[in-house]
C-alpha positions as a printed Julia matrix, in Angstrom:
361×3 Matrix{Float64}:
   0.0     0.0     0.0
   1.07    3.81   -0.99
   0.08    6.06    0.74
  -0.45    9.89   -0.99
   1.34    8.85   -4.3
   2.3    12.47   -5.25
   4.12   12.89   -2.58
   6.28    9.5    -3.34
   6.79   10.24   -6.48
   7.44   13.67   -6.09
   9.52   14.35   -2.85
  12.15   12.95   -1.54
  12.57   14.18    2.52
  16.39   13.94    2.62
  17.36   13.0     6.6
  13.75   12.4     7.5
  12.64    8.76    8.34
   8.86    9.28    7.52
   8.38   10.13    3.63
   4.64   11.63    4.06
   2.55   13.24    6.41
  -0.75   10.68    7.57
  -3.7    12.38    8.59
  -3.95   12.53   12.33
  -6.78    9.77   13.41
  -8.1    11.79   16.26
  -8.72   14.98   14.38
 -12.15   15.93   12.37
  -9.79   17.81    9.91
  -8.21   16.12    7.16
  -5.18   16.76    4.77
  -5.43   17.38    1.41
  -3.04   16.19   -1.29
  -3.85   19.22   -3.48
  -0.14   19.6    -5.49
   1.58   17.94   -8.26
   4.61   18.3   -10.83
   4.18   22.4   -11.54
   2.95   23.0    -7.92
   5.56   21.81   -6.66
   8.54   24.03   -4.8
  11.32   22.72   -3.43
  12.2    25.85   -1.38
   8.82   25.7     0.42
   9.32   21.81    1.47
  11.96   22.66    2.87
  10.93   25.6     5.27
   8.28   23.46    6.38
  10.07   20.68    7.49
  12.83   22.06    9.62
  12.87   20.69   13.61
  10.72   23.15   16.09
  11.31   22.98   19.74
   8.08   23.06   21.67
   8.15   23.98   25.07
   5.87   21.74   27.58
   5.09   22.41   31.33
   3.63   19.07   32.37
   2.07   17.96   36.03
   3.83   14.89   36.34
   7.5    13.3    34.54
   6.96    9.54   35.73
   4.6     7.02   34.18
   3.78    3.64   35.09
   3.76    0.98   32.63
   0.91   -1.09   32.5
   0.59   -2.46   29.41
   0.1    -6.5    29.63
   2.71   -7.14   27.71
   5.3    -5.21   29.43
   6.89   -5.69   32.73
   5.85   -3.5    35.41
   8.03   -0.38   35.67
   8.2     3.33   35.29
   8.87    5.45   32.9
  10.35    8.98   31.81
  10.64   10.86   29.18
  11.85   14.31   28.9
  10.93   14.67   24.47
   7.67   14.16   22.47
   8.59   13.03   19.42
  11.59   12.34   18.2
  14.41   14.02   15.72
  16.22   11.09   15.01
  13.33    9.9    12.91
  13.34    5.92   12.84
  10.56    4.79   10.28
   9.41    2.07   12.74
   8.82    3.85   16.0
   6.16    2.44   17.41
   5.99    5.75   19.78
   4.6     7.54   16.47
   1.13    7.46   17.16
   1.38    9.07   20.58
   1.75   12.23   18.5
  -1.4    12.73   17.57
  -2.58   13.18   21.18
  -0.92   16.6    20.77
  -2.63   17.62   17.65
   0.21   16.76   15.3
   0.85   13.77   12.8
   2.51   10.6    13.15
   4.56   11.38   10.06
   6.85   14.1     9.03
   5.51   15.88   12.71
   6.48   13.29   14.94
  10.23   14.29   13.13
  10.16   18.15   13.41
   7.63   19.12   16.22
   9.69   17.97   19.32
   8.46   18.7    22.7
  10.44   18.89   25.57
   9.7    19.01   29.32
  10.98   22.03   30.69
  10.46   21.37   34.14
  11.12   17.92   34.15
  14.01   17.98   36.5
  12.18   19.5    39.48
   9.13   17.35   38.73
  11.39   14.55   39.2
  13.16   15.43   42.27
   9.34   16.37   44.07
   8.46   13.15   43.12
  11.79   11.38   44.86
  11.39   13.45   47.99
   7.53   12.38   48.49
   6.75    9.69   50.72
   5.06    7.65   48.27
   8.1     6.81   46.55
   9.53    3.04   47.11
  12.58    4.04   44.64
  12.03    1.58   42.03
  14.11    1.27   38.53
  13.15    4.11   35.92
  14.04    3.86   32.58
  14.44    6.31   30.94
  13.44    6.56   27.04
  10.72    3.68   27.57
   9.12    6.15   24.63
  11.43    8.72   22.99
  14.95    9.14   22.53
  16.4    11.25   25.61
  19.54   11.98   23.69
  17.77   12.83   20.37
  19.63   16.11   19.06
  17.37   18.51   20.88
  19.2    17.1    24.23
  22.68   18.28   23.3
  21.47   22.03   23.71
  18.68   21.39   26.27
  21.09   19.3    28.59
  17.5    18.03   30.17
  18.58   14.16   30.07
  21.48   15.24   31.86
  19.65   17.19   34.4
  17.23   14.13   35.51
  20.86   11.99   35.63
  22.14   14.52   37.98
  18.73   14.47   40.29
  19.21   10.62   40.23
  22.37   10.4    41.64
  21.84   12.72   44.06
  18.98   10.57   45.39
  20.56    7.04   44.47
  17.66    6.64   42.24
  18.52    3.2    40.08
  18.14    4.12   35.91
  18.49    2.3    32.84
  18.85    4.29   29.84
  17.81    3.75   26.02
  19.07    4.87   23.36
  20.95    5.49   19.39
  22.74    8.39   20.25
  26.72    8.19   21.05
  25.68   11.89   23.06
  25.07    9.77   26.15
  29.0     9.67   26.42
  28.78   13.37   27.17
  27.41   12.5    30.3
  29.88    9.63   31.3
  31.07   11.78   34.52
  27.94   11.24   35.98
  27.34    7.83   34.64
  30.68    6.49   36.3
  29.35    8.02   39.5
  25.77    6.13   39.59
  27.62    3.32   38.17
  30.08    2.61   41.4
  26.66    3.13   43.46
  25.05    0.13   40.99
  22.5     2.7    39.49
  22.64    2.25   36.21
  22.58    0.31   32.67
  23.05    1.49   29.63
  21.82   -0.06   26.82
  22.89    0.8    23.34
  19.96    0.24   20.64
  21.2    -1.0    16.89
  19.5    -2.02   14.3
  22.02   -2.74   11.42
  26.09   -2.01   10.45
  24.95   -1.75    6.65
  25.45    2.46    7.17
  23.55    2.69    3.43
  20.46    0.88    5.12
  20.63    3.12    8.2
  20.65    6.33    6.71
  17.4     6.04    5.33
  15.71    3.64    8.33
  16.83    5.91   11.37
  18.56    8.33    9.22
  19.44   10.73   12.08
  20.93    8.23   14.73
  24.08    7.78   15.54
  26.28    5.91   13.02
  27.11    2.02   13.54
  30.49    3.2    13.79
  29.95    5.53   16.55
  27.26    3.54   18.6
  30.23    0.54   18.74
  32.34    3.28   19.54
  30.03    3.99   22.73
  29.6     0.5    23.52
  33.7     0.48   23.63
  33.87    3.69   25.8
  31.12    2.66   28.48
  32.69   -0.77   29.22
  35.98    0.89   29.49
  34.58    3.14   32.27
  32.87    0.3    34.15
  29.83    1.32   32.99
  27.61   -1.72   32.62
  26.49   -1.54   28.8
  24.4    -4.03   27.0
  22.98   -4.1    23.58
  18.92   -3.63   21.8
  18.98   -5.29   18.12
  15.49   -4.29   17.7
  14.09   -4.03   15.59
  14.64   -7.17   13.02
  12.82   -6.65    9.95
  12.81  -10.07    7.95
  14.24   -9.38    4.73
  15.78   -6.03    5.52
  18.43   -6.72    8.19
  17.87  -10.81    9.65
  20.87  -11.48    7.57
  23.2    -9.33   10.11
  22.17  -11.28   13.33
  25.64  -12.72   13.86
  27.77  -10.18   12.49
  26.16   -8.0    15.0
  26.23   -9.85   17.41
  30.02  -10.45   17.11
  30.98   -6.63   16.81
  29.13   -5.95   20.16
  30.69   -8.47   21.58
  34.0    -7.24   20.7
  33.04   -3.91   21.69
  32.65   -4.66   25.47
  28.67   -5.34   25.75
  27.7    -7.82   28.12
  24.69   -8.86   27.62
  22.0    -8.52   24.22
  18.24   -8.49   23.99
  16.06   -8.44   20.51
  12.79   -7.91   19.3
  10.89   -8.12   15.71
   9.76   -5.38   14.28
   6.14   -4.59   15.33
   3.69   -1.96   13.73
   0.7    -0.72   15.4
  -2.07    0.93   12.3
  -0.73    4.14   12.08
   3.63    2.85   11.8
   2.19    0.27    9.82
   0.71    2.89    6.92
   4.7     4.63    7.3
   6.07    1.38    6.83
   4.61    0.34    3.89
   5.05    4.28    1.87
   8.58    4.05    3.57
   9.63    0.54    1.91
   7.6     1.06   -1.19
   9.8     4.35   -1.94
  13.25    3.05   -0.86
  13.1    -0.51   -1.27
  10.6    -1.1    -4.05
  12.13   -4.35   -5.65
  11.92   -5.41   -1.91
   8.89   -4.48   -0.68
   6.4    -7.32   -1.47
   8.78   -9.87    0.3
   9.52   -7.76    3.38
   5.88   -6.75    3.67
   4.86  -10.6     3.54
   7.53  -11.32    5.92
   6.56   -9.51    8.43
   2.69  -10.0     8.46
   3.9   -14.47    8.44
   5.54  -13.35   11.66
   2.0   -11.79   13.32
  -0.29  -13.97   12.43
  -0.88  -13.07    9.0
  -1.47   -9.26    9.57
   1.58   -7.04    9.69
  -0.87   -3.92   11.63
  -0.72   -5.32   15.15
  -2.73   -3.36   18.13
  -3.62   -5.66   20.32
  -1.33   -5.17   23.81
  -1.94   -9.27   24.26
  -0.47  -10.14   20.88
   2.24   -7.51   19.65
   5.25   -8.51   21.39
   4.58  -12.52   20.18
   5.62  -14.01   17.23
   4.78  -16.86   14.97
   5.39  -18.87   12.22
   8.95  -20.6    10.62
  10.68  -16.91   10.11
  10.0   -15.73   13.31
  11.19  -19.19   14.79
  14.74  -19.14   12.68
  15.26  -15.33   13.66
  14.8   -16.45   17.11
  17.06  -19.64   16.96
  19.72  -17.76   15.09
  19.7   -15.22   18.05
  20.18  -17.76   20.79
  22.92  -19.03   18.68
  24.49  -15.54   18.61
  24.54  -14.87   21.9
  26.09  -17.92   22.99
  29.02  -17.77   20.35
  29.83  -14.36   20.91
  29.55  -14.7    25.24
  26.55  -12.03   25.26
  24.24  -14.12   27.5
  26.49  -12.96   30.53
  24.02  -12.49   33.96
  22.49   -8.76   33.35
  23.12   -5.97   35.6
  21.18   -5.87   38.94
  19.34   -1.96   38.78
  19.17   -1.6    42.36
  19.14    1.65   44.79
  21.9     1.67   47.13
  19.25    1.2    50.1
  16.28   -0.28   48.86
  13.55    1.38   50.36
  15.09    3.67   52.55
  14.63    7.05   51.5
  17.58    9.17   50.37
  17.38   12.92   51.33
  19.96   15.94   50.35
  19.79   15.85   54.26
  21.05   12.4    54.55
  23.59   12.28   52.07
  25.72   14.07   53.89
  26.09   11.77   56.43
């Protein structure tokens, strides 16, 4: 399926993950593809899609997971949307809430928290807080690009050590080594994990399927620099998109490995409705000798439908391709020594609260 065929045809959205803007499902308003070939101008494109930072002043920075097919934890994340621009971000759709698009706006209307330090450090004082694990980026980037000016990542880090708050971080972007003075500190505590998500070392297939992460180069390059700082560091492959990047399950396994990760997890590519619609303009545009088989692919490994909603379902797999990704995986991890015991998140006194006051003692 193609979605707004002009616009394939027509414009190419250099840097951008999302090729076309969807209509947003929860608005009464609807876009209208109204151009073509002499209506077309390249200098207006252009204007229109550069990144906006939007300035929010939310009630509350933490939120608890409780999706059934998630474990139980909490979550924070300082950005709406996200820069770096991955076609198959499931956290697309949570756009629209705001009024925007799951498309080219989920790219270049970033929100950010302003306040989101001080929420977090009221809700760490209050009594109601048991000092469970946080991680951070459950949704959004937290080093996207907006965060090497904003510095807001790096302000919730610094709230988190000073309350021994335990963290585990996601995320493409080699900027979390910025931050590696803190990191070293919450790491001799046992407050953190870091845990470095890549999805291929084919740099030609990157560029246009998170075209504004981190290179491969640069994200082994972190992996390398964390584990030399004692900073536990493990590795995402997620996600695997039969046909696209299944084939690179050992070789990336094996550079990780080499790297200094300890420890890998994975997951196939899932696509709620609206990703799904992305997906399928995305492939059809770059890939389009490709894009029957990957499509096909992918729906054999949910049940038959690639557009998967249901919270019961999404995060299982079926069917032979799903089972050899799976198997080749476990192979992986054993070859390559990445199925080492993971990391133990824990505060330094589990449910004792940590005060400014007492810290000094």
């Amino acid at each position: 399926m193609i979605l707004d065929k002009k616009i394939v045809n027509l414009v190419n959205f250099k840097g951008r993950g999302a090729q076309t803007s969807l209509n947003n499902s929860l608005s009464s308003y609807q876009l209208e593809d109204f151009w073509d070939d002499s209506y077309f101008d390249e200098d207006f494109f252009a204007s229109n899609h550069t990144t906006k930072w939007i300035p929010t002043h939310p009630k509350t920075i933490l939120n608890k997971v409780k999706s059934p097919d998630m474990k139980l934890e909490w979550s924070m994340n300082p950005y709406q949307g996200c820069e770096h621009g991955c076609v198959y971000c499931y956290a697309r759709v949570t756009h629209e809430y705001w009024g925007y698009n799951a498309g080219l706006d989920f790219e270049k209307n970033i929100l950010y928290k302003s306040n989101a330090a001080s929420l977090l450090e009221q809700k760490l004082k209050s009594k109601s807080w048991k000092g469970e694990k946080i991680s951070i980026s459950g949704n959004t980037d937290c080093y996207q690009p907006a965060e090497q000016k904003l510095k807001i990542t790096r302000q919730l880090l610094e709230v988190c050590l000073k309350y021994n708050q335990p963290v585990v971080i996601i995320t493409k972007n080699a900027l979390v080594c910025r931050d590696i003075d803190i990191l070293k500190k919450m790491a001799a505590k046992g407050l953190v994990e870091v845990c470095i998500s890549i999805t291929t070392l084919d740099e030609d297939l990157r560029r246009v399927l998170e075209p504004r992460t981190s290179s491969s180069k640069n994200k082994l390059k972190v992996i390398r620099t964390l584990s030399e700082h004692q900073i536990p560091v493990g590795v995402l492959l997620a996600p695997i998109i039969p046909g696209l990047n299944g084939d690179e399950i050992f070789s990336i396994c094996k550079a990780v490995s080499q790297a200094g990760a300890s420890f890998l997890n994975h997951t196939l590519l899932r696509l709620n409705i609206t990703t799904a619609l992305l997906f399928e303009n995305w492939i059809h545009k770059t890939y389009p000798l490709k894009a029957s088989r990957v499509l096909h692919q992918i729906a054999d490994s949910n049940r038959g439908n690639s557009k998967n909603n249901d919270s019961l379902y999404r995060r299982k797999n079926y069917g032979a391709i799903a089972e050899n990704i799976h198997q080749q995986v476990r192979l992986a991890k054993n070859k390559y020594n990445l199925n080492r015991i993971k990391h133990v998140v824990v505060p330094k006194k589990l449910g004792i609260k940590q005060t400014p006051q007492l810290n000094l003692f």
